[in-house]
N, C-alpha and C positions, 0 to 999 in steps of 0.2 A: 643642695646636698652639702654637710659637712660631715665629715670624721669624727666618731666618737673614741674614746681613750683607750679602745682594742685596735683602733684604726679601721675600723667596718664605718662604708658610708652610712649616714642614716639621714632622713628626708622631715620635713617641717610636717605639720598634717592637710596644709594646702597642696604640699606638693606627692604628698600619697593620694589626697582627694583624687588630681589631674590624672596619676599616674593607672591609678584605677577605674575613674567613669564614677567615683561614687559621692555625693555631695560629703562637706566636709562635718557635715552633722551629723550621720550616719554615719562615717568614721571614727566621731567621738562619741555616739551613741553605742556602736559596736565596743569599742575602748573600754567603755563605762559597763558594759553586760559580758565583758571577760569573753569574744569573739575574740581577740587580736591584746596584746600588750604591750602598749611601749617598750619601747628600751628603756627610755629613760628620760629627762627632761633638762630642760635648757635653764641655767639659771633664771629665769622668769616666770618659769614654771610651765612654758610650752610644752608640748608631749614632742619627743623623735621617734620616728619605727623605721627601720633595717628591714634590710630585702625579705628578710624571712614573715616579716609581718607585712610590709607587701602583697609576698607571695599567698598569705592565709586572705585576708582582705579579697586578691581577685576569685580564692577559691569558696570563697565564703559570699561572694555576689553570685557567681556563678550557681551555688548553690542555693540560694534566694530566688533567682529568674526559678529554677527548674520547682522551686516551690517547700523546699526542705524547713521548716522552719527553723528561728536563732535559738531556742533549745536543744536540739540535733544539733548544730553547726558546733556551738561551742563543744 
């Protein structure tokens, strides 16, 4: 976890993978299909996401298991 430039923590996407249950290719394939959107990126060009995108991420698994598809979700 480090601090972005509003001072809100924000997470690598390994450690959103962990924090959610969901492999880290389906977090950047969810990313990539506008489910969830970075904050913002690391000079390297890693993606960061803040609780708030987190929080869409576990409710957007959750919504997956019950069967909703990533059309709906977004």
């Amino acid at each position: 976890m480090r601090m972005d430039d509003a001072s809100r923590p924000t997470w690598n996407i390994g450690a959103v993978a962990r924090q959610t249950g969901l492999p880290v290719k389906v977090v950047r394939h969810w990313s990539d299909v506008g489910v969830v959107a970075p904050v913002g990126r690391t000079s390297g060009g890693y993606r960061r996401y803040d609780a708030d995108g987190v929080a869409r991420l576990q409710l957007a698994r959750t919504l997956r298991d019950l069967g909703t598809g990533l059309g709906e979700i977004r």
